[in-house]
C-alpha positions in Angstrom: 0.0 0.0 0.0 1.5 3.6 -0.8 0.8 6.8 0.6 1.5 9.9 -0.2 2.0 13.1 1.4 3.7 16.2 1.1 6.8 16.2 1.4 8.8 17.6 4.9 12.5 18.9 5.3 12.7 15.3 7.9 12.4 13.6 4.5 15.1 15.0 2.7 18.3 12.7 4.1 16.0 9.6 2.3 15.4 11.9 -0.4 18.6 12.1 -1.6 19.4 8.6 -1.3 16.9 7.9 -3.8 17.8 10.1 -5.9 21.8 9.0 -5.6 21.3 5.7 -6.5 19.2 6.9 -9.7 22.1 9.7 -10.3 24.5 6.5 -9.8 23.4 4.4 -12.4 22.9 7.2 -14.8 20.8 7.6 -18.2 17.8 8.7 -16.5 17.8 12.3 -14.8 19.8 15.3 -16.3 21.6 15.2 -12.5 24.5 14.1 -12.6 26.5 14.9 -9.4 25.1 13.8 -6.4 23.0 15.7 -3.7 23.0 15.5 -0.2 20.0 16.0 1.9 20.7 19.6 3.0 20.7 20.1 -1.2 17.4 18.6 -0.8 16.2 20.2 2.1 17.2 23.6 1.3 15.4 22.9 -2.4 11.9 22.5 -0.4 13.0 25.4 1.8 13.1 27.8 -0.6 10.9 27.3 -3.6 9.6 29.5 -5.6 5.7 30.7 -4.8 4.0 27.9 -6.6 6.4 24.9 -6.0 4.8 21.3 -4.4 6.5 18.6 -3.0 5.1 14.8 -2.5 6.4 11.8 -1.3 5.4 8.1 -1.6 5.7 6.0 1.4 5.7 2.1 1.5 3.7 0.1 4.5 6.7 0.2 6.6 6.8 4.6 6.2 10.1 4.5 3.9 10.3 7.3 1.0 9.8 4.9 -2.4 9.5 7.8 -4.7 9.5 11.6 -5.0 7.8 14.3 -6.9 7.8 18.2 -7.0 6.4 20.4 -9.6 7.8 24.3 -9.5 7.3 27.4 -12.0 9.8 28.0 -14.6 11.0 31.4 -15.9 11.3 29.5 -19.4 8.0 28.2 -19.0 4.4 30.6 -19.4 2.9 31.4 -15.9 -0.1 29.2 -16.8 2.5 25.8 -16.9 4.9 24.0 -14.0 7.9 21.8 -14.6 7.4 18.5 -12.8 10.0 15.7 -11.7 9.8 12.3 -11.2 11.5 9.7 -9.1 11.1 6.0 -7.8 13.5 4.2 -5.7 15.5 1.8 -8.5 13.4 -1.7 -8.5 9.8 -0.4 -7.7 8.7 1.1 -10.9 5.6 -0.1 -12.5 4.4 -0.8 -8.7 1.8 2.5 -8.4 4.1 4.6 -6.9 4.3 7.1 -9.7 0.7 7.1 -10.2 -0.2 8.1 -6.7 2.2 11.0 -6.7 1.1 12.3 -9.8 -2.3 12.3 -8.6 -1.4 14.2 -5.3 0.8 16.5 -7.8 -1.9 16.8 -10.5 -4.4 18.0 -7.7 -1.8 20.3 -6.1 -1.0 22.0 -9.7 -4.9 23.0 -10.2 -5.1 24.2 -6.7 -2.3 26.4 -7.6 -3.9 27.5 -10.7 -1.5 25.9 -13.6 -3.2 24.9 -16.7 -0.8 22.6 -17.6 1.9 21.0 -16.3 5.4 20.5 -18.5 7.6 17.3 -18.7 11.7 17.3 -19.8 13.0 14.2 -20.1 16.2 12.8 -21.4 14.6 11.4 -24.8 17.2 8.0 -23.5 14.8 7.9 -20.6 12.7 4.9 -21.9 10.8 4.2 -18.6 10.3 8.5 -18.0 9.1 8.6 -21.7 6.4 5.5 -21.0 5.3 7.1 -17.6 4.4 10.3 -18.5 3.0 9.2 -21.8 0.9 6.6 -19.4 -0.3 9.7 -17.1 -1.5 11.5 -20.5 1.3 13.8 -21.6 1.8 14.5 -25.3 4.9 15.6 -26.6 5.5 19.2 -28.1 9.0 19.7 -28.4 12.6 18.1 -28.7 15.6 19.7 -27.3 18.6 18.4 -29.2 22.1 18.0 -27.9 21.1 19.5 -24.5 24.5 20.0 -22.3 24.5 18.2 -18.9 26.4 19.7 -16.1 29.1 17.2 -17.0 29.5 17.9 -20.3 27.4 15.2 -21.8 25.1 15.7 -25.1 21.5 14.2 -25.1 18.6 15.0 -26.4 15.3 16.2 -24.2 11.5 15.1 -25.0 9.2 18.0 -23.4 5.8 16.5 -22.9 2.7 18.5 -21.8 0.1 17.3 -19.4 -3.4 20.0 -19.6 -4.8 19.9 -16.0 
């Protein structure tokens, strides 16, 4: 059974393991350094107006997955950037789906319209969850520069709350 909640500075140390172990194996995220949980932490401490955070817990209260969504000066004031992520082995499990659900809900309570997906077009399981939850795609980003110097390509995918 998962629940989710929003997500509290107390989370943050599991957080980032998550996260690590994603950043780790690599091809997924555009992070590509790891992040410690006051990186976390002071992420959910100082969003911008109109940011949400959401965890997933498992039966036993750990973190199994992570989601924000937070305006983007690239982005019109009607959309929010979202991101995704599962602890490595439980995807496909529900985990995503109840945070978007929570995230989808806290977007139209903030007043978005829609809500705007970048994902590493090498991201095969990103690519199929978002495309699941009902985003389309409206834009490629080729030969986007990592912070490590590395060229891929992004798929932005748009979600109309």
């Amino acid at each position: 059974m998962i629940h989710v909640r929003p997500a509290m500075p107390l989370d943050a140390g599991s957080m980032a393991r998550l996260l690590n172990e994603i950043i780790t194996i690599g091809g997924t995220t555009a992070l590509v350094r790891p992040v410690t949980a006051q990186d976390i932490a002071e992420w959910m401490e100082t969003p911008p107006d109109g940011a949400a955070w959401h965890v997933a817990l498992d039966s036993t209260e750990q973190v199994v997955g992570f989601q924000w969504i937070k305006p983007n000066e690239q982005l019109p004031p009607e959309a929010v950037d979202i991101a995704t992520f599962v602890q490595v082995g439980q995807t496909g499990l529900g985990i995503g789906s109840a945070l978007f659900g929570a995230t989808a809900k806290a977007a139209k309570s903030l007043g978005y319209v829609w809500i705007n997906a970048n994902i590493r077009a090498d991201n095969e399981g990103g690519l199929t969850y978002y495309q699941s939850r009902g985003f389309r795609d409206y834009r490629v980003i080729e030969d986007y520069k990592l912070s490590d110097g590395t060229l891929v390509d992004k798929r932005l995918k748009r979600y109309d709350i």
